[in-house]
N, C-alpha and C positions, 0 to 999 in steps of 0.2 A: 582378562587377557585380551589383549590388540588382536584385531583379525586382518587379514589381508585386505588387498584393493577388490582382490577376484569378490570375494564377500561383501563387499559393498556393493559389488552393482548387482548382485545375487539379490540384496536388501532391498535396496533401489527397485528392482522390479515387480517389487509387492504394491508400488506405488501406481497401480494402473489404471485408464480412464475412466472403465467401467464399474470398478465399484461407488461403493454409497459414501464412502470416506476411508481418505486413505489410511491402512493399515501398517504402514512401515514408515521408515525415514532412512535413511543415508546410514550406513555402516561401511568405517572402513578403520584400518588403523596404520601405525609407522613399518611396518614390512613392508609396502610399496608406497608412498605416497598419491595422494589423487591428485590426478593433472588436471587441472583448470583453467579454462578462456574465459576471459571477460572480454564481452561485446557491450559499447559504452563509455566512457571516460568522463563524464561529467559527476556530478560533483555527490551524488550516490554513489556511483560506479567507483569511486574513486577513494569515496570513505569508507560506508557501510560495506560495500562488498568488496573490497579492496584492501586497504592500508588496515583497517579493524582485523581481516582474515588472516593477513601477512605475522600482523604482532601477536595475536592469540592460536592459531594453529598453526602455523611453520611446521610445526614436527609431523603432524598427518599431512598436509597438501602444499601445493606447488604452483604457483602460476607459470605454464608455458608459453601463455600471449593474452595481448591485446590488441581490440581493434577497434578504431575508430576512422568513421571520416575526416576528421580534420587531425593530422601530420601535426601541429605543433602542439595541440591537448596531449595527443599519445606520449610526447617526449616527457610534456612535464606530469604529466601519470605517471607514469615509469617512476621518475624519482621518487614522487610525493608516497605513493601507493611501498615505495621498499623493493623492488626487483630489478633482475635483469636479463628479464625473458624478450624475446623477439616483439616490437608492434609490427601491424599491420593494420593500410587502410582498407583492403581487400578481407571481407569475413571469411568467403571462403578457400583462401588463400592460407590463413592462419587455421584453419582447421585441419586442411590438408596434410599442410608443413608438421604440424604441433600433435595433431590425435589426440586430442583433451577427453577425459571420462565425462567431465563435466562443463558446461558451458552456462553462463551468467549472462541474463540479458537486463539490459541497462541501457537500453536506446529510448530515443523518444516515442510516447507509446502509440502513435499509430505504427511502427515499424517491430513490434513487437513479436508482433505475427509471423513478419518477415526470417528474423533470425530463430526464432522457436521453430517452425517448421523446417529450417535449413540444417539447423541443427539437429535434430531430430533425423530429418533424413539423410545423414551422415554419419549417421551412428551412434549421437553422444544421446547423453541426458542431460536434460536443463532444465535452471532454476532462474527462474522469471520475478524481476521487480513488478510489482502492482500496478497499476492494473493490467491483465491477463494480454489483453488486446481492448480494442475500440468501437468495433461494431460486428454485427452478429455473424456478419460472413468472414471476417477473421476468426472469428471465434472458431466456428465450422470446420477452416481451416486446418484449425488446431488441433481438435479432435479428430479428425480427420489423419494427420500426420501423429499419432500418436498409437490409433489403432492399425495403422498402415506398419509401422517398422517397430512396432514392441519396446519402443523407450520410451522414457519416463515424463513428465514435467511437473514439477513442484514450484508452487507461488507462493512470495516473501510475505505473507501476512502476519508481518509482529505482532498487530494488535491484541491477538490472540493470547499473545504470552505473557502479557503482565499481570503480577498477579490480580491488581483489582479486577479487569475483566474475568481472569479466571473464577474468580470467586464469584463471580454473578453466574458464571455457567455453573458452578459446584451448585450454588442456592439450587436455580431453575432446575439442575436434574433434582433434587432432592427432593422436590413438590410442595418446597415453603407456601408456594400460593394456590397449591393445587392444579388444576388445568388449566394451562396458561389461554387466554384467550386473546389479549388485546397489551401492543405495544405501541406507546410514545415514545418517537429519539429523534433529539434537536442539539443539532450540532454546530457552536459560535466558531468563525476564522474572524480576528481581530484586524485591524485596519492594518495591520505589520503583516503579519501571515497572510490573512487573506488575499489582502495588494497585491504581495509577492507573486500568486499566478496568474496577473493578469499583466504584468511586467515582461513574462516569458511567455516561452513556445504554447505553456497551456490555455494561454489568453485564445488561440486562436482551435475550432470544433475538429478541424482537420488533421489536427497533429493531438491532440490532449479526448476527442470524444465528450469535451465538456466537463466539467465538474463531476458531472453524474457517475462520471465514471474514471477519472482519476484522483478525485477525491474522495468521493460517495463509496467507489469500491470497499475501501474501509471498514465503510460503516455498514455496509449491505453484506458484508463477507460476516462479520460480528454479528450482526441480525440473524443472519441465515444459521449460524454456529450455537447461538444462545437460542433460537427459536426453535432448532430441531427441525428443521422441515425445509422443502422445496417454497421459492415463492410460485404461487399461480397464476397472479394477474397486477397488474400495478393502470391507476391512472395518475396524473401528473399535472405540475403546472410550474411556470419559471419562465423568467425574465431576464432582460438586462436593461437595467434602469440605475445604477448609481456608478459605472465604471465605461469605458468605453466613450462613446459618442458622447456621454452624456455628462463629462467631463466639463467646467468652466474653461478652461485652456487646454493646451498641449504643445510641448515642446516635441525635438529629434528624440532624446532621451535625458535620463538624467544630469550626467556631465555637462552635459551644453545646455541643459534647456534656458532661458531665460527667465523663466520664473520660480527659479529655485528659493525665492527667499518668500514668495506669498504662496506656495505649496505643499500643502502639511504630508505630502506621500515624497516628499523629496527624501531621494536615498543618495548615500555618498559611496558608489563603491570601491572609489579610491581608499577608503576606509578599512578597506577587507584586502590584505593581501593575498590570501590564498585564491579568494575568485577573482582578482585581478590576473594572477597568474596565469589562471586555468581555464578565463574566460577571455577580457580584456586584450589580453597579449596574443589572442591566437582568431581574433576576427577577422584578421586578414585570409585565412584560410575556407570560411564558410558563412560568414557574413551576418553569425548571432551575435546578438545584442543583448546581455543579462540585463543590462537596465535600463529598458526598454520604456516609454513613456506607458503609463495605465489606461490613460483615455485616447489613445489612439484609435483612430476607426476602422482598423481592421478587426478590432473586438469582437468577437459574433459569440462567447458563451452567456450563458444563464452567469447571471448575479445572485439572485434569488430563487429557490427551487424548494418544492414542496411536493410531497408524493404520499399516495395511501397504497397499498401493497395489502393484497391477499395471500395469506400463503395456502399451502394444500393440508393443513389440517386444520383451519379455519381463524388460526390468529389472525386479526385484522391488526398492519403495523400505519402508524402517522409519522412521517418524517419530515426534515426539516433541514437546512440547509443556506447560514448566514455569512455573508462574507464579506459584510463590512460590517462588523459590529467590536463596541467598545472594550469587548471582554472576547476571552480563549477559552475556553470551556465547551464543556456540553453537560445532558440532560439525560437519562433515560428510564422512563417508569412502566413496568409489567405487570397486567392486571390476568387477576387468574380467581376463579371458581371461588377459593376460599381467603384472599387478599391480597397482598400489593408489595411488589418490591421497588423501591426510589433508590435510583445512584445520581450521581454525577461530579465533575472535574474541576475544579479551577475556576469554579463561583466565587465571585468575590464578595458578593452580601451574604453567602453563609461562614464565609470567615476571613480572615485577613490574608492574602494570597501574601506569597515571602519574594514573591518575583515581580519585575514591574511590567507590562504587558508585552511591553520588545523584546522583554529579554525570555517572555516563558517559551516562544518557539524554538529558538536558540539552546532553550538547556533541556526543554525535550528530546534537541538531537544530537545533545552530547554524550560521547561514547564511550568518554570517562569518568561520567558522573557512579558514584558508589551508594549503596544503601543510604539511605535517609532515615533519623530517626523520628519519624513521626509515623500517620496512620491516617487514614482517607474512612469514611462511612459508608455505610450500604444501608439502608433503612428495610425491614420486614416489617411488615405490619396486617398480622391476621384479622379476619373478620372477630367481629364481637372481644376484642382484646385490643392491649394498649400496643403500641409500636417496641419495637427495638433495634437497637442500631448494633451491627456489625462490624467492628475496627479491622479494618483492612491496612498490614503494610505496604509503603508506599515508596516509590523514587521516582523524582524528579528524571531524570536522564535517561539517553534510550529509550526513549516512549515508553516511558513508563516501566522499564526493566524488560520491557517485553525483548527487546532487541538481543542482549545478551544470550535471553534464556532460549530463543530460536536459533542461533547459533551454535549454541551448546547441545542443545538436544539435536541437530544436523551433522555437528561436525565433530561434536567429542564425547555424546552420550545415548548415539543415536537406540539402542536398548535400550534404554531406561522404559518402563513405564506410564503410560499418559493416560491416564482414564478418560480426559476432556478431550481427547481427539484432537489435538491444538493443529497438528500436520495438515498442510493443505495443495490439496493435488489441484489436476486440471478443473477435475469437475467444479471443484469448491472456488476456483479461479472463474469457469463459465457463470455458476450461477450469480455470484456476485454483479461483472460487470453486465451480466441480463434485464436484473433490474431496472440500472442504470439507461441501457439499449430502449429499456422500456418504456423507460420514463419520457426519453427523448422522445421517441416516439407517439408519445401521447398528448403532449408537451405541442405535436407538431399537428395530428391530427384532430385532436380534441374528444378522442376516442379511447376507452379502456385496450390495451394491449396484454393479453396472453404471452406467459412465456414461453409455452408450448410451440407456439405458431413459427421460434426467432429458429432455432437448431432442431436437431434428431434426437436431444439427449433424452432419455427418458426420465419419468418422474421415480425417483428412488420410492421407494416403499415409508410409508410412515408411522416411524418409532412412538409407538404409547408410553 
C-alpha cells in the first residue's frame, strides 16, 4: 500500500548525521507527490537525476524547478529532462517560490557545500551527487548544517548497488576469509575516460578537489562499506606527469586546435549532439569549455595517485589510481586470517572484453542498457584448499546495474529490506571524501595524516 508524502519525510528523518549508517531511505507514494529541485543542469543533472527520474517515476514525484547559472543550459534542461516547471538562475529564489521536499545537487563539486547547506537551512532534504564536498571545512560545514536544522542528506553512491559489488560485501560479511586484515584496489581510467577529466572543470584542484576526491570517492565509499570500519590514517603519494604541462603541444581546444590530425586525444564534439546542445550552444553565458585542450597549464591535479590507508580495525588497504592507462577496469583482492577473495572488472587478458575501450565508458552510463546474459567471477580461495570461483550476474549499463537498483530502492521501494546497508548518508558521504582530503594532504606534506585531526565526527564503534 502507497503511503503519503507526510510519510516520507517521516522515513527520511531516520537518515541522520549521527548514526553509524544509515537506517532508512526515502518513503513516499502517489497521495501527494514529492516535489523536487534540481540544482545543476549539466549533463548528470540532466540524465541520471533528471530525464531517467521524469520517465520512471512521474507517478510518485514532480519537478518544481531548476536552477542553474547559466540561462540557456536551464532552457534546454527543461526540454531534454521532460518538464515544465519554473527555471531559475537564482537558487534561493527557486526554493522560495517552489518549497521542494526534496533538493538534488548537481553542481560543480566545490559548490556542493554551497547548496547542501542552503538547502538544508531552508528546510528541505537533499540528495547530493558524489563527491559530498572537496575539502574538510566544507565538509564541517555540512554536518554542521545538518545537525543545526534536523534534515536530511543522502549521497548518490550507485557503486554500491550492483550486484557484483554487492556480492563481495555478502562474501566479506560471511567470513569466507575469516578476519579480514589486508586490502589491494587498483583502479584503471582508460585514455578515453581518463582524458575526459582532465578536458573539464575537474582538470583544475579548486573546482574538482582532485581525483582524490571526485573520482577516488567512489572507491573509498566501497572501501569503507566492504571493509566495515572507519579509515584512521592514510599516507599518500601522486603526481602529475603525463597530462597537463607535460603535454608535446596544446591547442585553445579541440575544434580549433591545430593539431587535431597528430593527436591521439583529439575529440570531435561536433560528433555528440546532445553536449553540443547543452554545452556548445550556451558558452556564451558562462564561458565553459567541454572540450577543453588536456595539456593546458592550468592543470594542477594528480595523474597518478597512490595511497596506504589504516583503518580502525586494523585492515591495512593499498590503493591505486591510473588515468592513463590502456585498459578500464579495475582490481580488487582481500586478504583475511583464513584466505583470499580476488575480483575484478573489464580485464581484458582474462577474457575477451565484448566492448572496445571508447565505447566501455559510454555503456556503463547507459541508462537503458537491460540485464545481460552473461556472469562476472569472484574468486574465494581458502587456506590449505583449492580456489573457487563464484558466478556473479552481470550488466553492462548503469554502472553496473547499480544505477537502477538505487533509484528503486529511493523512490519506489524505499521498504524493502537491505541487509548490505547499501543507503548512504552524510556520514558515509564524510568519510569517503576524508580519505581523499587525506591523501592530498600528505601528498603535500610528506606526512601521515589522521582522519581524526580533519572534522568532529567521531569514530563509530567497530562491528566484529
Amino acid at each position: 500500500m502507497k503511503t503519503s508524502r507526510r510519510q516520507f519525510l517521516t522515513s527520511l528523518s531516520m537518515l541522520a548525521a549521527t548514526t553509524a549508517f544509515p537506517v532508512g531511505a526515502f518513503s513516499f507514494g502517489a497521495k501527494e507527490k514529492l516535489k523536487v529541485a534540481l540544482v545543476g543542469t549539466g549533463i548528470r543533472g540532466v540524465g541520471f537525476w533528471g530525464r531517467r527520474l521524469v520517465e520512471n517515476y512521474s507517478d510518485i514525484l514532480e519537478f518544481v524547478g531548476l536552477s542553474d547559472m547559466n540561462p540557456g543550459r536551464l532552457e534546454y534542461a527543461r526540454n531534454y529532462i521532460g518538464v515544465n516547471c519554473p527555471v531559475f538562475t537564482g537558487f534561493e529564489e527557486m526554493i522560495t517560490q517552489t518549497r521542494p521536499d526534496l533538493v538534488i545537487v548537481c553542481t560543480k563539486d566545490s559548490t556542493h557545500h554551497e547548496f547542501i547547506v542552503k538547502g538544508l537551512d531552508m528546510g528541505c532534504d537533499v540528495l547530493t551527487e558524489k563527491p559530498m564536498t572537496i575539502d574538510e571545512q566544507k565538509c564541517q560545514e555540512i554536518i554542521d548544517a545538518e545537525r543545526r536544522t534536523g534534515k536530511n542528506l543522502i549521497v548518490g553512491f550507485n557503486y554500491r548497488w550492483s550486484p557484483y559489488n554487492t556480492k563481495i560485501k555478502e562474501l566479506l560479511s560471511q567470513n569466507v576469509i575469516g578476519k579480514l586484515t589486508s586490502v589491494d584496489f587498483h583502479w584503471y581510467l582508460n585514455t578515453y575516460h581518463g582524458a575526459s577529466y582532465f578536458r573539464r572543470w575537474h582538470g583544475q584542484r579548486e573546482s574538482s578537489g582532485t581525483l582524490w576526491l571526485h573520482k577516488a570517492t567512489h572507491h573509498f565509499d566501497l572501501l569503507n562499506w566492504w571493509i566495515n570500519s572507519d579509515p584512521f590514517e592514510v599516507f599518500a603519494y601522486g603526481d602529475l606527469e603525463y597530462y597537463g604541462i607535460n603535454g608535446p603541444f596544446r591547442g585553445d581546444k579541440c575544434r580549433t586546435c591545430p593539431h587535431k590530425s597528430e593527436c591521439p586525444f583529439f575529440w570531435d564534439i561536433t560528433r555528440d549532439n546532445h553536449q553540443m546542445k547543452l554545452y556548445v550552444e550556451n558558452e556564451q553565458y558562462d564561458g565553459y569549455i567541454r572540450d577543453n585542450c588536456l595539456f593546458r597549464e592550468e592543470i594542477n591535479i594528480y595523474d597518478k595517485m597512490s595511497a596506504q590507508v589504516k583503518y580502525r580495525n586494523n585492515v591495512i588497504l593499498n590503493y591505486s589510481l591510473t588515468t592513463y592507462s590502456p585498459l578500464e577496469g579495475w582490481r580488487v583482492a582481500f586478504n583475511g586470517t583464513e584466505g583470499r577473495v580476488e575480483a575484478w572488472l573489464d580485464i581484458p587478458y582474462h577474457k575477451e572484453v565484448a566492448v572496445s575501450q571508447d565505447e566501455l565508458h559510454r555503456a556503463e552510463m547507459d541508462q537503458s542498457a537491460h540485464q545481460e546474459e552473461q556472469s562476472e567471477p569472484i574468486i574465494t580461495h581458502k587456506l590449505w584448499k583449492d580456489f573457487e570461483v563464484v558466478r556473479v550476474p552481470f550488466e553492462r549499463g548503469g554502472h553496473g546495474g547499480g544505477d537502477r537498483r538505487m533509484h528503486d530502492k529511493i523512490f519506489k521501494n524505499p521498504e524493502m529490506d537491505d541487509p548490505f546497508g547499501r543507503a548512504a548518508g552524510s556520514r558515509d558521504g564524510a568519510m569517503s571524501i576524508l580519505i581523499g582530503v587525506a591523501a592530498r594532504k600528505s601528498i603535500e606534506s610528506g606526512e601521515p595524516v589522521r582522519i581524526a585531526e580533519l572534522t568532529d565526527l567521531e569514530p563509530r564503534k567497530i562491528r566484529i
